[in-house]
N, C-alpha and C positions, 0 to 999 in steps of 0.2 A: 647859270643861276640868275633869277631875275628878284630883285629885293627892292621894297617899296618903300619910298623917302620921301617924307611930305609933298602927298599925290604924284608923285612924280615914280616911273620904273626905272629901275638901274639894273643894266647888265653887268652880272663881274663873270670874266672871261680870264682864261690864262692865255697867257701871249708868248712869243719866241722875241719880243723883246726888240725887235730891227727898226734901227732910227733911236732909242731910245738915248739919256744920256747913262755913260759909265757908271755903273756902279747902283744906278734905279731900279727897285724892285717892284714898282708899281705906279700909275700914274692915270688920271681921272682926265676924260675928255667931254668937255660941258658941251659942244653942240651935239653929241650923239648919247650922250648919256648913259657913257660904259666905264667901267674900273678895270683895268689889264693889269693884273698881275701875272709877274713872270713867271713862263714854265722853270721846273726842278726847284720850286725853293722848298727846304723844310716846311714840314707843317705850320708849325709855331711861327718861323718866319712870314710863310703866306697867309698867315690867320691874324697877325697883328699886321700887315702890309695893307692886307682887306680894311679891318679897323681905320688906318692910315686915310685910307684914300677913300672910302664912306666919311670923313670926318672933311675931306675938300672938298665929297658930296655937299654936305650939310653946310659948311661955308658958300659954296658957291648959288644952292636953293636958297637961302636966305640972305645971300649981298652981305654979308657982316666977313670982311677981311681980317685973316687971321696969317700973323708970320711963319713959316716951316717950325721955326720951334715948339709956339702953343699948337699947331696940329699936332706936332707929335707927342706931346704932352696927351692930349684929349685922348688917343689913338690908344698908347700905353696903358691910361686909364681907365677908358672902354674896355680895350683887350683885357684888363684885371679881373676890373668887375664880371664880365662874362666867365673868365676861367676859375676865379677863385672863390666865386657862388652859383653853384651851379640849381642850388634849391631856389633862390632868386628867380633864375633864367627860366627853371620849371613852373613857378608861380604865378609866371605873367603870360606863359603857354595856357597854364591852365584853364583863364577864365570864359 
């Protein structure tokens, strides 16, 4: 899938994950400009991991450093908003 983040393309690809650290389900690599998350994970788990690592997109397109915690903060909230208004997400399709 190729998703568009100020001007910039991002690929998110599922990956098998080798080299990665223990226990990481996803991880952003700024010179090629790809999101790997790991193959087999839950939906939900891969759809907020996605969230996750689009939000160290957007940290690292804009130079504004953010700790692991507020990404994951951002992530959870993203991932919210998108699941728990879905008439929202259809509104901004719409126009």
């Amino acid at each position: 899938m190729k998703l568009h983040v100020l001007s910039h393309t991002i690929r998110v690809v599922c990956d098998d994950a080798k080299g990665w650290e223990t226990g990481s389900h996803g991880q952003f690599t700024e010179n090629d400009l790809i999101v790997r998350v790991r193959k087999g994970l839950e939906e939900q788990v891969k759809d907020l991991t996605i969230c996750h690592e689009l939000c160290h997109v957007i940290e690292s397109l804009t130079g504004q450093p953010m700790t692991e915690q507020q990404i994951q903060c951002m992530a959870l909230g993203w991932y919210s908003i998108i699941m728990e208004n879905p008439e929202f997400i259809e509104a901004m399709w719409d126009k």
